[in-house]
N, C-alpha and C positions, 0 to 999 in steps of 0.2 A: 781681309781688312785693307780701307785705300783703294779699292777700286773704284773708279771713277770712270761717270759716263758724264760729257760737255751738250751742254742746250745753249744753242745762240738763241736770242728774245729781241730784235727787232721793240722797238717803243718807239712810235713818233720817229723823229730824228737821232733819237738815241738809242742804243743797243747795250744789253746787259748778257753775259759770259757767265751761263752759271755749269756748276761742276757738282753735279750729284752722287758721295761718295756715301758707302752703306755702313750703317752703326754697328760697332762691337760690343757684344753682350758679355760673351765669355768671358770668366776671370782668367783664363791661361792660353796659350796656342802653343805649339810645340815649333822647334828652329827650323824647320823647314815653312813653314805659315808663315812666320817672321822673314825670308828672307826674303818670299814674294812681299811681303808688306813693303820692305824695302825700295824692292824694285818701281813696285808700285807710288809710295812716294815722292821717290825721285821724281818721276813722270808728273803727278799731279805737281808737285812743288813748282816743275818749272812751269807748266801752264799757269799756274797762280801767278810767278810773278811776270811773264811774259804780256799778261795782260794788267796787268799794275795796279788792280787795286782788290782790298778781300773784305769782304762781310760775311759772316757766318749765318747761315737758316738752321737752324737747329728744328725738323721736321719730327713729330711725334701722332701717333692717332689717339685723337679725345676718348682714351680709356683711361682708368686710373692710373697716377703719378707713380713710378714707383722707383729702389732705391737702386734698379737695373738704368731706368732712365736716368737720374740722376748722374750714377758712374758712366755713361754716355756722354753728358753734358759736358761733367769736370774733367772727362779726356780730349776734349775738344777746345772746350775756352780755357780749359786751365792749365792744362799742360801742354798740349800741343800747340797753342796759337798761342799762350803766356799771359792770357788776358789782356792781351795787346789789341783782338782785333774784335769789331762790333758784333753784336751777336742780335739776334730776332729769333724768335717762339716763329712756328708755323702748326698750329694745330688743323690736324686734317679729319678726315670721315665724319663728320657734322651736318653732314645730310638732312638728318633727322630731326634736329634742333628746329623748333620752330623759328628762335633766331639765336644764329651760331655764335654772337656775342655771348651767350646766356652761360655758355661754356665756362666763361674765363672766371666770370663774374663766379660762377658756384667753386670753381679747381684755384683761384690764384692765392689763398690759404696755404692748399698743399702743395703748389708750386714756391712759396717762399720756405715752407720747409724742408725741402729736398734743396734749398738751396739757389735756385733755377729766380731770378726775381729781379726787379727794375730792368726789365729790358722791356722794349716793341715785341706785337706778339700780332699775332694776324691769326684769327678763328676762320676757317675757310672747309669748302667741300669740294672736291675733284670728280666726283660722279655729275653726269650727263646726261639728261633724261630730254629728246628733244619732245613728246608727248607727254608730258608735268611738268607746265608754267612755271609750278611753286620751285623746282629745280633748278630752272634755267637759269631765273632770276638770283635763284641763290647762287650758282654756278658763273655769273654773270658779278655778281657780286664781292665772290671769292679771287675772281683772277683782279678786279682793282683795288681791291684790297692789299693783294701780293702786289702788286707793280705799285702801289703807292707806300707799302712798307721799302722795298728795295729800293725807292729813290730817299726815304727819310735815313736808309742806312748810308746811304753812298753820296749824300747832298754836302756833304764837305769835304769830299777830294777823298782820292783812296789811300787806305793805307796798304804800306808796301814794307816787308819784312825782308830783313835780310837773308838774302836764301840759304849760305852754309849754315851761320846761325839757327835757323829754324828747321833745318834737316837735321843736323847735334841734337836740338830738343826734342824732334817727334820721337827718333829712332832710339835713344835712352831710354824718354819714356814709353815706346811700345816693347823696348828689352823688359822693363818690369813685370811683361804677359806671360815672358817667358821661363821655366824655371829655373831656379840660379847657376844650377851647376850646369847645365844646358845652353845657358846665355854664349852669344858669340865670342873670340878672341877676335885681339886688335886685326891679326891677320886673316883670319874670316871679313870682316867688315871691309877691310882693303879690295880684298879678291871678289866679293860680291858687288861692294859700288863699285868695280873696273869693269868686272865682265857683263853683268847685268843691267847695271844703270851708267856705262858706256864715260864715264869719272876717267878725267887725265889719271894716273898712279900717284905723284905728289902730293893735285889735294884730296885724293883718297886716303892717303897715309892720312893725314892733318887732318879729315876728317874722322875716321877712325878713332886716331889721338884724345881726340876731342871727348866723343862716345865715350871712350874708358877710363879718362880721364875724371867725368863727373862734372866739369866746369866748359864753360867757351867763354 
């Protein structure tokens, strides 16, 4: 969980920074998963703010909605980023769609009952077919589709989270993954943000504190 691979995207005159990190399904991980998440984290946290500003893609393949994707969604907008930060639908594998609109129009019912609803959404295909026209175009369609949903999320400046604050919040909320009697001590949390995510010891302690704490 939190691993993250970076796409620089070049546009015109302007450049967007995206970070493609893979969704958790599982209702549990055990403390050793947790503590690479951690590390993990850290790493992506600072690249977020490093480059100062965040909107979320919330990427899914046009199969059925389900209450796995949903606990996806509301661990990303809801607890981990506080619903503090933009979010956008990207629906992918639509290939097939005569038009990948047709998608939303049939699914956005059961995307507001899982929850998932009034946000930007971009129905789009990633397949390539340079010998089927009907591809290309769609193909051709789908990437300005994507670049003009990421400028309508990012067209009023970014937003920018405070980093220790938002490190307290992910990692409480991905201690929840963990079982309770298994869950980390303050002193574990110390000694893994020092030695692993490279954390002065002070605001390790404070951060820590923070975690066990329940509040920032």
């Amino acid at each position: 969980m939190m691993a993250s691979t970076k796409y620089d995207i070049p546009i015109d005159i302007a450049s967007y920074t995206v970070y493609e990190t893979v969704g958790h399904d599982e209702s549990q991980m055990d403390v050793n998963s947790y503590y690479d998440a951690i590390e993990k984290a850290c790493s992506l946290i600072r690249s977020l703010t490093n480059v100062g500003g965040i909107c979320l893609l919330f990427c899914l393949r046009g199969s059925k909605i389900t209450a796995i994707v949903e606990r996806i969604y509301r661990l990303f907008h809801e607890f981990l980023y506080d619903k503090r930060v933009p979010v956008a639908l990207v629906i992918t594998g639509l290939e097939r769609e005569q038009r990948m609109e047709n998608w939303w129009s049939r699914h956005k019912g059961i995307t507001e009952k899982y929850g998932i609803s009034s946000v930007p959404h971009a129905c789009i295909t990633a397949v390539q077919h340079s010998d089927d026209p009907g591809q290309v175009a769609k193909y051709k369609e789908s990437r300005n589709t994507v670049l003009n949903l990421l400028y309508e999320c990012t067209k009023d400046g970014p937003i920018v989270m405070d980093a220790q604050n938002w490190l307290v919040m992910l990692l409480r909320c991905m201690a929840t993954l963990v079982p309770k009697k298994r869950r980390p001590k303050r002193k574990d949390y110390t000694r893994v943000l020092v030695k692993r995510c490279g954390m002065d010891p002070d605001a390790a302690k404070k951060v820590a504190l923070l975690i066990e704490g329940g509040h920032t």
